[in-house]
C-alpha positions as CSV (number, residue, x, y, z in Angstrom):
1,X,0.0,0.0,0.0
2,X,1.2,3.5,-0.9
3,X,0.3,5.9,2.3
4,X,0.3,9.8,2.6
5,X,1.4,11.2,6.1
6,X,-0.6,14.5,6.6
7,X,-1.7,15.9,10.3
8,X,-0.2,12.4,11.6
9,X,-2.7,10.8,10.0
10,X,-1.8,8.1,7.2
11,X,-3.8,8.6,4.3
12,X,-3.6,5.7,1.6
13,X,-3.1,7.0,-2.2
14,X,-5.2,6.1,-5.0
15,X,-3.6,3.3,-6.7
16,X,-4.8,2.7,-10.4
17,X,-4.0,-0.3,-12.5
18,X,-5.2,-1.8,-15.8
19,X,-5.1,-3.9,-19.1
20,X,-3.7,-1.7,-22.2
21,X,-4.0,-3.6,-25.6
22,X,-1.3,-2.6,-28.4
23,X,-3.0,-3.0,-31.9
24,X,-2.1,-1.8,-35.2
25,X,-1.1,-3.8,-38.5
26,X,2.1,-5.8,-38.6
27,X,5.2,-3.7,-37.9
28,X,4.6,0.0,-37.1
29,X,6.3,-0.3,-33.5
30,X,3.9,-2.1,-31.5
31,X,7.4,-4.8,-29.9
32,X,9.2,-1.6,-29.9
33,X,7.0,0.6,-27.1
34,X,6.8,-1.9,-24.8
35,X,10.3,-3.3,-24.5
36,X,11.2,0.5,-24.2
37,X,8.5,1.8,-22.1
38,X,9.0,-1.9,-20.1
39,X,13.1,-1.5,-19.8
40,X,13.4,-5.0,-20.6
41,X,13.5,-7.2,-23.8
42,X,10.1,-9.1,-24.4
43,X,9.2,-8.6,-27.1
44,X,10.8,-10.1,-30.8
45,X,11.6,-7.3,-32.7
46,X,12.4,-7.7,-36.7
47,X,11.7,-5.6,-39.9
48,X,9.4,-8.9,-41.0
49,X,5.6,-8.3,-40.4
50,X,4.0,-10.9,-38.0
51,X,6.9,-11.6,-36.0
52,X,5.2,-11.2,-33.2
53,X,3.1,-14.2,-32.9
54,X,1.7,-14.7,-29.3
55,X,0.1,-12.2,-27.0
56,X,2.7,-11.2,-24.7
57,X,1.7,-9.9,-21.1
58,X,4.5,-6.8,-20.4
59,X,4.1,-5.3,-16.5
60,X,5.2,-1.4,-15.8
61,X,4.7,-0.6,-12.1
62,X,5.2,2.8,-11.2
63,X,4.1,4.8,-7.5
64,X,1.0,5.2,-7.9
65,X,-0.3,2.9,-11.2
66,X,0.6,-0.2,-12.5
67,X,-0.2,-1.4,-16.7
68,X,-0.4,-4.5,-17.7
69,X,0.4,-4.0,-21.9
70,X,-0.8,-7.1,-24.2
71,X,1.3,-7.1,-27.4
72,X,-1.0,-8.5,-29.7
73,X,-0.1,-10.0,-33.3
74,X,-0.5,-7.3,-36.3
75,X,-4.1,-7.7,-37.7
76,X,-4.0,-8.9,-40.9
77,X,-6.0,-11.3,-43.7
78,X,-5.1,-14.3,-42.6
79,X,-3.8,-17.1,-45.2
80,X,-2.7,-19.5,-42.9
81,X,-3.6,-21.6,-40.1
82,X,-1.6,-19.9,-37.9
83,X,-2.5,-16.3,-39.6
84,X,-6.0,-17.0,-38.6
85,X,-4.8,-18.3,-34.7
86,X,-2.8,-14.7,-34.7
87,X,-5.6,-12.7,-35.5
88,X,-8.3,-14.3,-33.4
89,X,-5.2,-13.5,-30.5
90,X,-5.6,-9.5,-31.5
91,X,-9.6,-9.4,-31.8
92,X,-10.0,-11.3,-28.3
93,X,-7.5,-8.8,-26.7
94,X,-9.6,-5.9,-27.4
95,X,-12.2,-7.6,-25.1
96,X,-10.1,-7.9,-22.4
97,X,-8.9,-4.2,-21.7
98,X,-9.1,-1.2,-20.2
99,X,-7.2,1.0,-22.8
100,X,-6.5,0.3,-26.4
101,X,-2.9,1.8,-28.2
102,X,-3.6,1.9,-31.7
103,X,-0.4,2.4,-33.3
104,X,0.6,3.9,-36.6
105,X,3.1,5.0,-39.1
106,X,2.8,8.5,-40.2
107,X,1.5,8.1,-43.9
108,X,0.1,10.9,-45.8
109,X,-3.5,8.8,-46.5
110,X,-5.2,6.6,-44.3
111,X,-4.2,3.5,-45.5
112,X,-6.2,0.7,-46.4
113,X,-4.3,-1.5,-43.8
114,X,-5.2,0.5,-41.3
115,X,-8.9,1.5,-41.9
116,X,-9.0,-2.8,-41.9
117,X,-7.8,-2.4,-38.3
118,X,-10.5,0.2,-37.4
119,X,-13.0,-1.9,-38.4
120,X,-12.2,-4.0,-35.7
121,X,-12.4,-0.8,-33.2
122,X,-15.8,0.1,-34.4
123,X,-17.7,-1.6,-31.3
124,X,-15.1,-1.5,-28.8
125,X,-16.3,0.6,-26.4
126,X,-13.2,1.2,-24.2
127,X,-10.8,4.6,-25.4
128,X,-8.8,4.0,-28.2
129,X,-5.9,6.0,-27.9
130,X,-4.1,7.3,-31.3
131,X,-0.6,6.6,-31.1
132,X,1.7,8.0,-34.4
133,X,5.3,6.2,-34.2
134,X,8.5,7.3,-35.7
135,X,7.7,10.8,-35.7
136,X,11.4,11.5,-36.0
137,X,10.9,10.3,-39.5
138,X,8.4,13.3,-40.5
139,X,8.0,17.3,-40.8
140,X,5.7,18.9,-37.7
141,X,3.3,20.0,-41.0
142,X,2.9,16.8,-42.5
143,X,2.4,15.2,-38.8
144,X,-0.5,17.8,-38.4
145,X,-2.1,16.6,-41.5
146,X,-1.4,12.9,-40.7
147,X,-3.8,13.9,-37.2
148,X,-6.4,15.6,-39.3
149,X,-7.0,12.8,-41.6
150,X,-7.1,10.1,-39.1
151,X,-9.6,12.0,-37.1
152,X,-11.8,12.2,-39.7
153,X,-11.9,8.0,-40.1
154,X,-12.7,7.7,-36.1
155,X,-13.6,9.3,-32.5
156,X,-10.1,8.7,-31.1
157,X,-9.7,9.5,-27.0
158,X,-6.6,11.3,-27.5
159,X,-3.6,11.5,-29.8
160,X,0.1,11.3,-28.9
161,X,3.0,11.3,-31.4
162,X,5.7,9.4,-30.5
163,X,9.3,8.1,-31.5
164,X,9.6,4.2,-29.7
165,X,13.1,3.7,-31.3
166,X,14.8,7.1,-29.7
167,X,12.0,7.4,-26.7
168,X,11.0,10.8,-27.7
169,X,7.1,11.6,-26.1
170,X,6.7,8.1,-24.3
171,X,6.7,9.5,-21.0
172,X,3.7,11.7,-22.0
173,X,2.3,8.6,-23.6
174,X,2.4,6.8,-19.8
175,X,0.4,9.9,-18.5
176,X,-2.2,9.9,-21.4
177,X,-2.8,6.4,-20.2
178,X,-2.9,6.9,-16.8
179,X,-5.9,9.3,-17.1
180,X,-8.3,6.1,-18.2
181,X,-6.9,3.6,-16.2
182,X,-9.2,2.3,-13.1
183,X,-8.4,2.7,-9.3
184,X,-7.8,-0.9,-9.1
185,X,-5.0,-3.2,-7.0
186,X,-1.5,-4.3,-7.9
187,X,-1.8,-7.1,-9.6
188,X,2.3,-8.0,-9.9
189,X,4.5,-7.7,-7.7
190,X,6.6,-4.4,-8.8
191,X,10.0,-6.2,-9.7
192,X,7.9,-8.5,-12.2
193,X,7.7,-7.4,-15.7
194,X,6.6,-10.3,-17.8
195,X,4.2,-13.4,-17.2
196,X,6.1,-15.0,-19.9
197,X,7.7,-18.7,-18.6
198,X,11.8,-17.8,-19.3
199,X,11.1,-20.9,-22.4
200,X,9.5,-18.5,-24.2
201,X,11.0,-16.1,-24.1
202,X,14.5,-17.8,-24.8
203,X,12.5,-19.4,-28.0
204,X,11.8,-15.8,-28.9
205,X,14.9,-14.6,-28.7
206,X,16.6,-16.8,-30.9
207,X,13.8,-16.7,-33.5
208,X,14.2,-12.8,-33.3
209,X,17.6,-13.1,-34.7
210,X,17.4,-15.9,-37.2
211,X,14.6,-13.6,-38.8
212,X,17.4,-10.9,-38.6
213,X,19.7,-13.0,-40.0
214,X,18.2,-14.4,-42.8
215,X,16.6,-11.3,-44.4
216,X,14.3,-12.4,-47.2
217,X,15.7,-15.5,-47.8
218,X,13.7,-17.5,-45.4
219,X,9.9,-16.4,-44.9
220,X,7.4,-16.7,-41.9
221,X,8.1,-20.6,-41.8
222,X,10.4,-20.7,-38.4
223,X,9.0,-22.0,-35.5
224,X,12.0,-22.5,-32.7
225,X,11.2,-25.0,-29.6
226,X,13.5,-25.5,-26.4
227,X,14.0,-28.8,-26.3
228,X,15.5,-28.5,-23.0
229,X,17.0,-26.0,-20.3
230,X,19.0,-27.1,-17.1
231,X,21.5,-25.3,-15.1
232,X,24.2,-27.2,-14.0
233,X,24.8,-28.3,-10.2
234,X,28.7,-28.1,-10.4
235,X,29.0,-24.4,-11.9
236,X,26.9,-21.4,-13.1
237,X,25.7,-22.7,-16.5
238,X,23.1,-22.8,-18.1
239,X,22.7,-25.7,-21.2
240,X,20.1,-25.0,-23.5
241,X,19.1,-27.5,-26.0
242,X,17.2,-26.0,-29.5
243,X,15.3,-27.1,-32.2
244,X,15.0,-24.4,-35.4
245,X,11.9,-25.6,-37.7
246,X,11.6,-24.6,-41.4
247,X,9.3,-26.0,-43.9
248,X,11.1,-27.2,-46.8
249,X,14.5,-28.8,-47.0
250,X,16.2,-26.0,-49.2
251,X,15.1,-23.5,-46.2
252,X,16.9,-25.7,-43.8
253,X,20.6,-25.4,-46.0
254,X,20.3,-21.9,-46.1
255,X,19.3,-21.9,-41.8
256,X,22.3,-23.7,-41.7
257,X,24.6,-22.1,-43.7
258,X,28.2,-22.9,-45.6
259,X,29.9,-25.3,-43.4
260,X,27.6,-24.1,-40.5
261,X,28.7,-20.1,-40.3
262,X,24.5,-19.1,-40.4
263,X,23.7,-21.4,-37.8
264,X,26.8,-20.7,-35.6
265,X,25.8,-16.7,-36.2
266,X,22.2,-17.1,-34.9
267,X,23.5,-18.7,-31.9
268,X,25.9,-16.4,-31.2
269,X,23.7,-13.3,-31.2
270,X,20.8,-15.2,-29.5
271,X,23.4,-16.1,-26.6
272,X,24.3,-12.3,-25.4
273,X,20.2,-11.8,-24.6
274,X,20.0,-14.7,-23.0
275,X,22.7,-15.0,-21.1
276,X,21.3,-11.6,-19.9
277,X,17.6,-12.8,-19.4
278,X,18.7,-15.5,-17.4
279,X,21.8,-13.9,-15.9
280,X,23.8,-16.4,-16.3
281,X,26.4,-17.9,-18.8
282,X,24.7,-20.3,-21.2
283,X,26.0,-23.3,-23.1
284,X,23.6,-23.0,-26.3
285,X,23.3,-26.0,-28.9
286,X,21.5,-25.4,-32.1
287,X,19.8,-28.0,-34.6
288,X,17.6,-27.4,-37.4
289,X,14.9,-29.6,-38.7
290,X,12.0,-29.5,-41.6
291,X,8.5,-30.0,-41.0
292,X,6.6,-29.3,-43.7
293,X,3.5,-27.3,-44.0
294,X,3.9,-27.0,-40.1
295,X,1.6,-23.5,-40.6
296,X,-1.6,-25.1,-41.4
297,X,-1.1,-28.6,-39.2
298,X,-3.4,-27.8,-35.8
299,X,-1.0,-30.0,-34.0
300,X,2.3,-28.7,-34.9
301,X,0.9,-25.6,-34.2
302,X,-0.4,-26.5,-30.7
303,X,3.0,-28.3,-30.3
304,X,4.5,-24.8,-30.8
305,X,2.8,-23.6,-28.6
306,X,0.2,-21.6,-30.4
307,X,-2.9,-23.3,-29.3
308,X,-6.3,-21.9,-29.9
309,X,-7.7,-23.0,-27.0
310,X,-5.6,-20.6,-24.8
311,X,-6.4,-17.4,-26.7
């Protein structure tokens, strides 16, 4: 409990806490604002749209209020399986919230992406707050115009322009979203941030950088799994034993890489973020297999751990 002492008497503050859903199409920010705003790496992050394929629970505790963010998957026409599992993850979100972050690029039109997104706002009835990304990227002119026209499409609560990438107006942004949140308890304890299990996470991570990796030459079809993850009793180590998934043979060759080098790369960067995620040295082994089609099989799905039933 946070008190007030005034006259000798203890007065308790008003504590405020809430659910704050991150929407928007695939890759205008969304993995960016939180792991800033959050101070920690939760998020994947990758130039690809979809990475981001499972809602992710981020917590920020401050004095006096306490969000709980839920990084959806970008909205999008599904074409998959798994396209249709991410995008029933985003439209349940928005039922389960206090305060919606609808994130954007600053285009000169409205795009057509985005008005597909707003469809999905039309009967949410909890404030959707306008939030324009990479602002640094734009004249303060064009930005007003950018406002204009997407107030014209719908009744946003406020808007705030932000840069995620060099933290420029994201303080502001935590006050905007304070104003909405309820009085309501602490739901984490404050040194918390994630309700992510550390597996995750760790799968995330070095999924994140095979996507950075590869570039184009390998599309959507990666699913990683942690095949195992002990620490040892005689010394501080961590093993952690890998599986990278790809759905045709030539994909796996190119995962792989001449004489090993692109596999030996992904493990290499993966390694320095986990090492610091589970503060501790890690001894990281990597193997790559094919499983074809694994996008549209409801099992290897499930076995990925994107399972329907849980959204």
């Amino acid at each position: 409990m946070k008190y007030n002492i005034k006259g000798g008497i203890a007065l308790q503050k008003k504590f405020q806490s809430g659910f704050v859903s991150l929407i928007g199409r695939p890759n205008v920010g969304k993995s960016t604002l939180m792991n800033h705003l959050i101070g920690e790496k939760i998020a994947i992050i990758s130039n690809k749209p979809q990475t981001t394929r499972n809602k992710i629970t981020s917590i920020l505790t401050k004095e006096n209020f306490q969000c709980i963010f839920i990084d959806t998957p970008g909205i999008h026409k599904p074409k998959h399986k798994l396209g249709e599992y991410m995008v029933k993850s985003a439209e349940n979100a928005l039922n389960e919230i206090d305060v919606v972050l609808m994130l954007i690029e600053p285009t000169e039109k409205v795009l057509e992406k985005d008005k597909y997104v707003l469809e999905y706002l039309k009967n949410v009835k909890t404030p959707v707050i306008l939030v324009i990304n990479k602002i640094d990227t734009i004249e303060k002119q064009k930005l007003l115009q950018v406002i204009d026209n997407y107030r014209k499409e719908y009744r946003f609560a406020e808007v705030v322009p932000i840069s995620a990438i060099k933290g420029q107006n994201t303080e502001e942004l935590l006050n905007v979203i304070q104003k909405y949140l309820p009085e309501g308890p602490q739901y984490f304890p404050e040194d918390m941030v994630t309700d992510q299990p550390e597996r995750q996470i760790v799968s995330e991570i070095i999924r994140e950088k095979a996507l950075h990796l590869l570039q184009d030459e390998i599309p959507h079809g990666i699913a990683v799994e942690i095949m195992s993850m002990k620490k040892r009793t005689d010394k501080n180590l961590v093993d952690v034993e890998a599986t990278i998934y790809c759905e045709k043979e030539s994909h796996k060759g190119i995962v792989i890489g001449k004489q090993g080098n692109m596999l030996k790369k992904i493990g290499s960067r993966a390694r320095t973020d986990v090492e610091r995620l589970l503060g501790s040295p890690i001894y990281l082994q990597l193997w790559v297999k094919v499983k074809k089609d694994w996008r549209d099989s409801d099992f290897l799905l499930k076995n990925f751990g994107y399972d329907s039933r849980n959204i």
